[in-house]
C-alpha positions as a Markdown table, in Angstrom:
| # | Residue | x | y | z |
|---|---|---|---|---|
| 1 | Unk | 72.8 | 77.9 | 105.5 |
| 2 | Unk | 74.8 | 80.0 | 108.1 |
| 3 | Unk | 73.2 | 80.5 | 111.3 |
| 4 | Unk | 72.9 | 83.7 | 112.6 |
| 5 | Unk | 75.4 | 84.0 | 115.5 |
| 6 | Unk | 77.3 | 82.3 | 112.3 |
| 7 | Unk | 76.7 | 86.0 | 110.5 |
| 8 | Unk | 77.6 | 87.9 | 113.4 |
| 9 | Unk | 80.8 | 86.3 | 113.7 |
| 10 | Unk | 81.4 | 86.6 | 110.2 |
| 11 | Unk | 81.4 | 90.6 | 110.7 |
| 12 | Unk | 83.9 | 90.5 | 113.1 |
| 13 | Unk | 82.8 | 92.2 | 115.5 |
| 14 | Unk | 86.4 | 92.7 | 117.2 |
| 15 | Unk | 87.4 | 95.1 | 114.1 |
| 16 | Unk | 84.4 | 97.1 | 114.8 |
| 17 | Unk | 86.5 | 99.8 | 117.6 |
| 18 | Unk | 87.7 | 100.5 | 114.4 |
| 19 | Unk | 85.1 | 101.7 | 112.9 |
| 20 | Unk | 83.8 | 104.2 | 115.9 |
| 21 | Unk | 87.2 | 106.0 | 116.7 |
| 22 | Unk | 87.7 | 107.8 | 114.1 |
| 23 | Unk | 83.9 | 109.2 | 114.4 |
| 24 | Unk | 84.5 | 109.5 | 118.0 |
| 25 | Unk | 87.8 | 111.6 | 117.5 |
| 26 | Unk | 85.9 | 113.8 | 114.5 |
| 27 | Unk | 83.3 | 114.8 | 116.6 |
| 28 | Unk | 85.4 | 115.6 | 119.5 |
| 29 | Unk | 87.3 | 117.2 | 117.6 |
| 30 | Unk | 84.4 | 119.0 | 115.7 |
| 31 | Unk | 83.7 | 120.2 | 119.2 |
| 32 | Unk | 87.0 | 121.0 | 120.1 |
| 33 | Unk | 86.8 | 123.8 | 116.7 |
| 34 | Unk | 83.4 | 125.6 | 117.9 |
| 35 | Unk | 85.3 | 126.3 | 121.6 |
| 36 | Unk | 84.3 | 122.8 | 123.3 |
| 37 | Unk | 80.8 | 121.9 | 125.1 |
| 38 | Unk | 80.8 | 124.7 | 126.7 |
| 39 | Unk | 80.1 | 127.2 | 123.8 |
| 40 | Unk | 77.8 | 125.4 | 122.1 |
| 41 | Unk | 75.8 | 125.0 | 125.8 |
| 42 | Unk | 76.4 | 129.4 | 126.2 |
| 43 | Unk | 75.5 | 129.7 | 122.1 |
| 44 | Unk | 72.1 | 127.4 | 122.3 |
| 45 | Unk | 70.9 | 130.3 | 125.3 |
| 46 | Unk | 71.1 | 133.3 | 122.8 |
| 47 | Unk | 68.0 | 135.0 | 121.9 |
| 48 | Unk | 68.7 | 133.8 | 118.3 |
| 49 | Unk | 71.1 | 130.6 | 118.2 |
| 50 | Unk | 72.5 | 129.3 | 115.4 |
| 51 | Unk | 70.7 | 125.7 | 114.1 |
| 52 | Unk | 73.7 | 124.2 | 112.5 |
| 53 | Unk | 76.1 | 124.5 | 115.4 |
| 54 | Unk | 73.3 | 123.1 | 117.9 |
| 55 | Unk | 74.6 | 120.0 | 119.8 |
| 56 | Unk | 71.4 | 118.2 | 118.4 |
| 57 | Unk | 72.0 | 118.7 | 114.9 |
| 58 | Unk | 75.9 | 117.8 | 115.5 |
| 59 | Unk | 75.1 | 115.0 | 117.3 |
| 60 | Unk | 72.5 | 113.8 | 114.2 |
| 61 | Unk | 75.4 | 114.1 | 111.9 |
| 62 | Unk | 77.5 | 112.4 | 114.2 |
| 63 | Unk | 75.1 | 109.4 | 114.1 |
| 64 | Unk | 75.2 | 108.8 | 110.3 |
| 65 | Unk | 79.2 | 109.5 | 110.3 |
| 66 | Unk | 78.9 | 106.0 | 112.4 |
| 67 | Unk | 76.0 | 104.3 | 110.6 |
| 68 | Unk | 78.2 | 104.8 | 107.7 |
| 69 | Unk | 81.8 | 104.3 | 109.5 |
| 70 | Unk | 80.2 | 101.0 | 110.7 |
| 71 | Unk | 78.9 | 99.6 | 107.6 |
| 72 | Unk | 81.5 | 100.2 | 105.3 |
| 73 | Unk | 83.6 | 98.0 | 108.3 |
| 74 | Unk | 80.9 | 95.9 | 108.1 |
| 75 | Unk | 80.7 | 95.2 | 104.3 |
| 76 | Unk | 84.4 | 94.8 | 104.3 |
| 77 | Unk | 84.6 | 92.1 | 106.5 |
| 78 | Unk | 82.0 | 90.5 | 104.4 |
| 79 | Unk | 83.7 | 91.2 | 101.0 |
| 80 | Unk | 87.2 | 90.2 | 102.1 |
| 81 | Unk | 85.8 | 86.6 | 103.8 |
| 82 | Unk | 84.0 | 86.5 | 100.2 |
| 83 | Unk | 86.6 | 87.1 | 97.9 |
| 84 | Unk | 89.6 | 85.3 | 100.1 |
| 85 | Unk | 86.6 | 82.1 | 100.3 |
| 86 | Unk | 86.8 | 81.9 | 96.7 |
| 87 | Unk | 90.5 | 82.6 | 96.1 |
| 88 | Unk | 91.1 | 79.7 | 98.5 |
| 89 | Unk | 93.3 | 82.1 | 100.6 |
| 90 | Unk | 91.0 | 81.0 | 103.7 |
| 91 | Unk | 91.3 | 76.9 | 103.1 |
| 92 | Unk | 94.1 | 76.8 | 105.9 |
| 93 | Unk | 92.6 | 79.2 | 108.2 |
| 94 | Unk | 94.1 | 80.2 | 111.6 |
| 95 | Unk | 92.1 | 82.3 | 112.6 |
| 96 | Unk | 88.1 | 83.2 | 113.7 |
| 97 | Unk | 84.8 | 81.5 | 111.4 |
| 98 | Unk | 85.1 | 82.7 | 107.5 |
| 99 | Unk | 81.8 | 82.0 | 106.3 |
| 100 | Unk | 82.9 | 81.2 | 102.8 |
| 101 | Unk | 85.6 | 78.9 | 102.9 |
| 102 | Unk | 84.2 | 77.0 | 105.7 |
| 103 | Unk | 80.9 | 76.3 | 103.7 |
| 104 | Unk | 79.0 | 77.7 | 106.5 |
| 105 | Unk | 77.3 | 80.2 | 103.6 |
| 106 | Unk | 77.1 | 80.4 | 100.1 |
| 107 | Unk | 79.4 | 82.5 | 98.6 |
| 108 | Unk | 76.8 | 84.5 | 96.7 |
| 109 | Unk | 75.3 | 85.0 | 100.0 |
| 110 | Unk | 78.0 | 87.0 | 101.4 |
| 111 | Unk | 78.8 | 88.8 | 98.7 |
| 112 | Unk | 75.4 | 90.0 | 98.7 |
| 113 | Unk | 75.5 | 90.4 | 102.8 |
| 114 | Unk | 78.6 | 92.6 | 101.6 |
| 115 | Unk | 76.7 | 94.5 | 99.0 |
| 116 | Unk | 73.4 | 95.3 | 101.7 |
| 117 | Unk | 75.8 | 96.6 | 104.1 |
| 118 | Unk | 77.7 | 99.0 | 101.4 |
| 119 | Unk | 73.8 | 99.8 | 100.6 |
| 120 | Unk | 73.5 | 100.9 | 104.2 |
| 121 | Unk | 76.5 | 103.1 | 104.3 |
| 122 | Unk | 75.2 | 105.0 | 100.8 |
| 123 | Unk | 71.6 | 105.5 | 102.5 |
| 124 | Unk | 73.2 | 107.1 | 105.6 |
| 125 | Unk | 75.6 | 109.2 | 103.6 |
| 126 | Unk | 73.5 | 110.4 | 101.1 |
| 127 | Unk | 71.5 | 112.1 | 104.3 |
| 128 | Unk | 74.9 | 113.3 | 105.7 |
| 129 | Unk | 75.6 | 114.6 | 102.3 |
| 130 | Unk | 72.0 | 116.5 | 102.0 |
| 131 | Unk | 72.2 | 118.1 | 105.4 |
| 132 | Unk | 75.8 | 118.9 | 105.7 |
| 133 | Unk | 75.8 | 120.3 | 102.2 |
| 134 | Unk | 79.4 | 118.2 | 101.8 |
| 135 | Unk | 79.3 | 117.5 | 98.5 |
| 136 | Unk | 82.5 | 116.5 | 98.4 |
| 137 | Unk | 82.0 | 113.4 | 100.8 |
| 138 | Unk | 80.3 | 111.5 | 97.5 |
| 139 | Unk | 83.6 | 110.6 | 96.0 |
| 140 | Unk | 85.3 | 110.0 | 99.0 |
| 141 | Unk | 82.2 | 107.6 | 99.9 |
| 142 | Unk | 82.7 | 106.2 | 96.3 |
| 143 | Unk | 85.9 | 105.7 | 97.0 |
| 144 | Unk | 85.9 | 104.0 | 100.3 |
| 145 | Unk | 83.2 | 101.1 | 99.0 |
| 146 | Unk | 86.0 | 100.9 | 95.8 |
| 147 | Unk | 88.6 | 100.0 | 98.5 |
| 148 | Unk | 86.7 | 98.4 | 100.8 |
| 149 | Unk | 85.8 | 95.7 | 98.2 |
| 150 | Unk | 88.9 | 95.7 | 96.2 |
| 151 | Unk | 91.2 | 95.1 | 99.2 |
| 152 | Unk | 90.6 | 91.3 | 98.2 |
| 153 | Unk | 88.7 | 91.4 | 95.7 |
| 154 | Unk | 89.0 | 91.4 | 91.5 |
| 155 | Unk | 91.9 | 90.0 | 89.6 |
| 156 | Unk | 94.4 | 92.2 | 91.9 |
| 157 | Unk | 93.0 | 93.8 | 94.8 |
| 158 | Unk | 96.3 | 95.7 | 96.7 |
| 159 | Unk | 96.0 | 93.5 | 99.9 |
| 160 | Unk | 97.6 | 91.0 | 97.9 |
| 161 | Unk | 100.5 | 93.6 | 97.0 |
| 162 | Unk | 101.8 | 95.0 | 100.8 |
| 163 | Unk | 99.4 | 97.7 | 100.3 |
| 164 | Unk | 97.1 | 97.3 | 102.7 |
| 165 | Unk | 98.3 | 99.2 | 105.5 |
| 166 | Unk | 98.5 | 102.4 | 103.0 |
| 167 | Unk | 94.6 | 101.9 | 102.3 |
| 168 | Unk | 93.6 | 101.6 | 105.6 |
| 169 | Unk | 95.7 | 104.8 | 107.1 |
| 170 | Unk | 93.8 | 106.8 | 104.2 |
| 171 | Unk | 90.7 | 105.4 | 104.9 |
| 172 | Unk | 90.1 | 104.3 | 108.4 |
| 173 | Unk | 92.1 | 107.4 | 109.4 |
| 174 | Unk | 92.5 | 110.1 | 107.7 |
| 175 | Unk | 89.2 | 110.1 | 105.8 |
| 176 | Unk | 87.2 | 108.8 | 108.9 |
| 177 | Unk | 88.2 | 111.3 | 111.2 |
| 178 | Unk | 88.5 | 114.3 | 109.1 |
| 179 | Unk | 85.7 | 113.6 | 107.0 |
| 180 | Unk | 83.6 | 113.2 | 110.2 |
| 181 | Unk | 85.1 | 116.8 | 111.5 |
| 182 | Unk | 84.7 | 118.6 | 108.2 |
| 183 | Unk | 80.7 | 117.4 | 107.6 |
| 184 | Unk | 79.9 | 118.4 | 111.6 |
| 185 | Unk | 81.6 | 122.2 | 111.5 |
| 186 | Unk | 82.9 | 122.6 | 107.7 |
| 187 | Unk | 86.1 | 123.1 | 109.4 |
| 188 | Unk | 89.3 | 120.7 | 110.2 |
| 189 | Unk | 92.8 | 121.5 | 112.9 |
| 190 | Unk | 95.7 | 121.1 | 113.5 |
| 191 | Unk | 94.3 | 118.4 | 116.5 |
| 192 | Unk | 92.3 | 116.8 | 114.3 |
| 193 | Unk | 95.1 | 115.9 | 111.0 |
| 194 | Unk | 97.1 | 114.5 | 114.3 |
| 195 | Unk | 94.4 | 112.8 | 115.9 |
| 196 | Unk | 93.6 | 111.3 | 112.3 |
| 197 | Unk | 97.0 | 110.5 | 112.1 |
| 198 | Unk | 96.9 | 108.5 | 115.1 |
| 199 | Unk | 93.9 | 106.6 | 114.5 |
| 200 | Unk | 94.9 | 105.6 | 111.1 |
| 201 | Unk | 98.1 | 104.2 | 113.0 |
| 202 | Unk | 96.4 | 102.3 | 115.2 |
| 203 | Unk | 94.2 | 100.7 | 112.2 |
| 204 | Unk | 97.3 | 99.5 | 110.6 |
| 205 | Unk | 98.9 | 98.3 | 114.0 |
| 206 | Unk | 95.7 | 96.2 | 113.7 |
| 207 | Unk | 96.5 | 95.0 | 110.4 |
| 208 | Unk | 99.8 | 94.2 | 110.9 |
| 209 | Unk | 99.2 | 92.1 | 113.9 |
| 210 | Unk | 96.1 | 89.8 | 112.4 |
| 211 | Unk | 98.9 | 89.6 | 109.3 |
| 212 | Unk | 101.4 | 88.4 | 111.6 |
| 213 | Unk | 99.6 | 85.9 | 112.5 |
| 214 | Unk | 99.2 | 84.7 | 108.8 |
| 215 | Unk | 102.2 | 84.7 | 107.8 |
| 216 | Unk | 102.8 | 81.1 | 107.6 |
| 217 | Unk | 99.6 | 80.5 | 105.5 |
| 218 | Unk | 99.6 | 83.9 | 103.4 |
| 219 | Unk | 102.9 | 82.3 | 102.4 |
| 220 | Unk | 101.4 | 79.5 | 101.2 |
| 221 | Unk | 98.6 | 81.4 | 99.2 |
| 222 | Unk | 101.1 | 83.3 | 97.6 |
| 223 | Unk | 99.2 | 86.5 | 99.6 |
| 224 | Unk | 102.1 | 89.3 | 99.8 |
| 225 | Unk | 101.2 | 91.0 | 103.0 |
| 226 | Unk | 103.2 | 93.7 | 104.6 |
| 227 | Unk | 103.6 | 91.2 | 107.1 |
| 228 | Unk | 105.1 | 89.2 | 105.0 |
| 229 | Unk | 106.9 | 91.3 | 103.1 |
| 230 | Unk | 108.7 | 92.6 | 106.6 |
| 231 | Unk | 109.5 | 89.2 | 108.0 |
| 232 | Unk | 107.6 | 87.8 | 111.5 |
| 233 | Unk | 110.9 | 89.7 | 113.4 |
| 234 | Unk | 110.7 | 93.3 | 111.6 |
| 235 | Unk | 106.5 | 92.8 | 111.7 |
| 236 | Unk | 106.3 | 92.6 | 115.3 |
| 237 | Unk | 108.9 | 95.7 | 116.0 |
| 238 | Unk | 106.7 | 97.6 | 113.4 |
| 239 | Unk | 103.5 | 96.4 | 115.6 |
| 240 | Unk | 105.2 | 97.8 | 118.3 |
| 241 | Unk | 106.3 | 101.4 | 116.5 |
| 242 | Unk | 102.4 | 101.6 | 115.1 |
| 243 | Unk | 101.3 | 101.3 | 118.7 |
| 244 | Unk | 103.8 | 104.0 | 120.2 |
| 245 | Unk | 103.6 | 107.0 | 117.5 |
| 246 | Unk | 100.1 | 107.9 | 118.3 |
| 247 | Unk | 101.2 | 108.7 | 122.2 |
| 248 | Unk | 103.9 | 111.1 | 120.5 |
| 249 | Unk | 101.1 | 112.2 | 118.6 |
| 250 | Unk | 99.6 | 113.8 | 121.7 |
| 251 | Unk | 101.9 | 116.2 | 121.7 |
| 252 | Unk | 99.9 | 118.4 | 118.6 |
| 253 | Unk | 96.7 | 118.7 | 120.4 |
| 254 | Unk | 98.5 | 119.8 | 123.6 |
| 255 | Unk | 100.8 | 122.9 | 122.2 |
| 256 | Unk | 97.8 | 123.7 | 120.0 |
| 257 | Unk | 95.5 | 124.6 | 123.0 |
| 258 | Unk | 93.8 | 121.6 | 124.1 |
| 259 | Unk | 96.0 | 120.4 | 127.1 |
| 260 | Unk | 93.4 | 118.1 | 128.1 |
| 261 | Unk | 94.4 | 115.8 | 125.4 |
| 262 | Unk | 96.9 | 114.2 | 127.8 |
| 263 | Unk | 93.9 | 112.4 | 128.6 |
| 264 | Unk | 94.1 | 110.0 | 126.0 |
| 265 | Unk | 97.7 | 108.6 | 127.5 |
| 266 | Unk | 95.8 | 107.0 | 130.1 |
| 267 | Unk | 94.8 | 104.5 | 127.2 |
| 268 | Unk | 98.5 | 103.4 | 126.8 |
| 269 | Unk | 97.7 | 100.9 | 129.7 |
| 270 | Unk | 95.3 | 99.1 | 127.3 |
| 271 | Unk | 98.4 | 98.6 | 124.8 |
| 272 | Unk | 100.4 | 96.6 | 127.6 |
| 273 | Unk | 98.7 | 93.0 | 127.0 |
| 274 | Unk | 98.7 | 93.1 | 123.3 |
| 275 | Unk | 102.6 | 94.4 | 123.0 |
| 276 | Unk | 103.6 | 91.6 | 125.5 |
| 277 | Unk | 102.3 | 88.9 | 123.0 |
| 278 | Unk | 103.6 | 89.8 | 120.2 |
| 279 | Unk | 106.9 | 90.7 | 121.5 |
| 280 | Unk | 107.3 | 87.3 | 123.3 |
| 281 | Unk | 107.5 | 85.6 | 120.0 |
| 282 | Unk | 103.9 | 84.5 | 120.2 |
| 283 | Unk | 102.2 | 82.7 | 116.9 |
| 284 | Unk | 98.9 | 81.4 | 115.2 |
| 285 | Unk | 96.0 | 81.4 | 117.5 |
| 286 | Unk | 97.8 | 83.5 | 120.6 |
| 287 | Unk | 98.0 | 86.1 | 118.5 |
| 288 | Unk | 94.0 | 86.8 | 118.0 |
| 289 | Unk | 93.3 | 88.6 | 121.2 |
| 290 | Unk | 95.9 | 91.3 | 120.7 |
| 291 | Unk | 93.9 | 92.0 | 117.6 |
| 292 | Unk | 90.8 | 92.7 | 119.1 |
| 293 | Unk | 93.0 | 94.5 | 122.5 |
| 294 | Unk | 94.4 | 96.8 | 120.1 |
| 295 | Unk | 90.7 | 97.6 | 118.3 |
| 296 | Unk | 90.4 | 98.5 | 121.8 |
| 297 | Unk | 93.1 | 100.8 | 122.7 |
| 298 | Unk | 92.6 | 102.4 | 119.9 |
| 299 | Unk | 88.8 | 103.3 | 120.5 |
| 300 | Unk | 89.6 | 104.3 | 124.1 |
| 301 | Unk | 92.7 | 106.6 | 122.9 |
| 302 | Unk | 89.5 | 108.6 | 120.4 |
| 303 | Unk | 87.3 | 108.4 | 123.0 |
| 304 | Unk | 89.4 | 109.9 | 125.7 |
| 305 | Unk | 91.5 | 112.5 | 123.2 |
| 306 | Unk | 87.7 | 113.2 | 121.5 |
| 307 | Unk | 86.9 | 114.4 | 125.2 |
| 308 | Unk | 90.1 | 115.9 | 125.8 |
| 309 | Unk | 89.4 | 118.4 | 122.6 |
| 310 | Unk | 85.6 | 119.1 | 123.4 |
| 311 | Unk | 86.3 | 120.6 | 126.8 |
């Protein structure tokens, strides 16, 4: 039986940036559509304010965008080490614990870890979904948990065909952030499609690095990453292009009124350590902190573009 620091290191906590940037970004952004901070502050003293723009009620929406941002990651992590455990894609393993392949757990015990967590992210939608009055968000939702489990799993899950970079730009950025703007203020900008944009770029820059780095064994499993598809040269200069593009990204929010967007440059310092791995040729185990460096640069570029839009 898996212990639980064993459990904790099975969700991968590293990917978890992931999951809060794109909330981060939709809320700032969210913001960023009612005037900023400071016109919800001027709107909440009128004689007669207006309860679904109030910061509280955002910020309560805002809450369960993450619950459910943060369990769908969650439940992926679990479903991937599941159905990779019992393909026997994880026997030659590079990288961090998998709790299936290593024995450490019964596979029937993540799967249902997996399942819990996908039954976490329905609860805290269903009350985003009542509240907002976003109707809409229940197939997207739907569809999220389909690709969150089908990534690896069933008799061809599409991380297994070089799609996985596709999936998580849709999901991890463009229906993260904008989902999270539309159920705060019904509303979605200019800022925000670029901001998504960027996000979703960074997810995949993510990707593409921990698929770098198994390369030599995703061969072997006959796994056809994007990775591998690409070749360890052209993966590492399309690391590096995935990193860059959200920077030029910047330049939306900044001719669309918000010129403190700028703010989220300061992040590019985070992307120095990770770009000088993989660009030095670096493989197998070296290549494991720019994964979770990335995560990182990517939730300090939403959290300081997310601020840059709500002023």
């Amino acid at each position: 039986m898996a212990t639980f620091p064993q459990w904790v290191e099975g969700a991968r906590l590293r990917t978890l940036p992931l999951a809060v940037a794109p909330v981060l970004l939709g809320t700032g952004a969210a913001l960023g559509v009612l005037g900023g901070l400071s016109a919800l502050v001027i709107g909440s003293m009128l004689d007669d304010p207006d309860p679904d723009v109030s910061l509280s009620f955002l910020l309560l929406k805002a809450a369960l965008a993450l619950i459910v941002s943060l369990a769908l990651q969650i439940g992926s992590n679990y479903a991937n080490d599941y159905s990779d455990g019992v393909r026997g894609t994880d026997d030659v393993r590079v990288g961090p614990l998998r709790l299936t392949a290593s024995g450490a757990a019964e596979p029937e015990a993540v799967k249902r870890a997996a399942f819990i967590s996908f039954g976490v992210a329905v609860a805290a939608g269903a009350i985003l979904v009542i509240i907002s009055q976003a109707w809409w968000l229940i197939p997207v939702g739907a569809a999220a948990i389909w690709a969150a489990w089908f990534y690896t799993g069933g008799s061809k899950p599409y991380g297994y065909r070089a799609m996985g970079e596709l999936f998580v730009f849709v999901f991890f950025g463009l229906v993260a952030t904008l989902g999270t703007t539309y159920a705060l203020v019904s509303a979605i900008s200019a800022a925000a499609i670029a901001g998504a944009v960027a996000i979703g770029l960074f997810a995949c820059a993510v990707l593409m690095v921990n698929n770098l780095r198994d390369i030599p064994t995703d061969r072997q499993a006959d796994k056809l990453t994007l990775a591998v598809l690409l070749g360890e040269k052209r993966a590492r200069l399309a690391y590096t292009l995935l990193v860059f593009l959200p920077y030029a990204l910047l330049l939306v929010p900044i001719l669309t009124g918000h010129p403190a967007a700028v703010l989220a440059a300061l992040s590019l310092v985070l992307t120095i350590s990770p770009l000088q791995v993989v660009l030095s040729g670096s493989e197998g185990t070296a290549l494991i902190p720019p994964i979770k460096h990335t995560g990182l640069a990517a939730l300090a570029y939403a959290a300081l573009l997310a601020l840059g839009l709500a002023l």
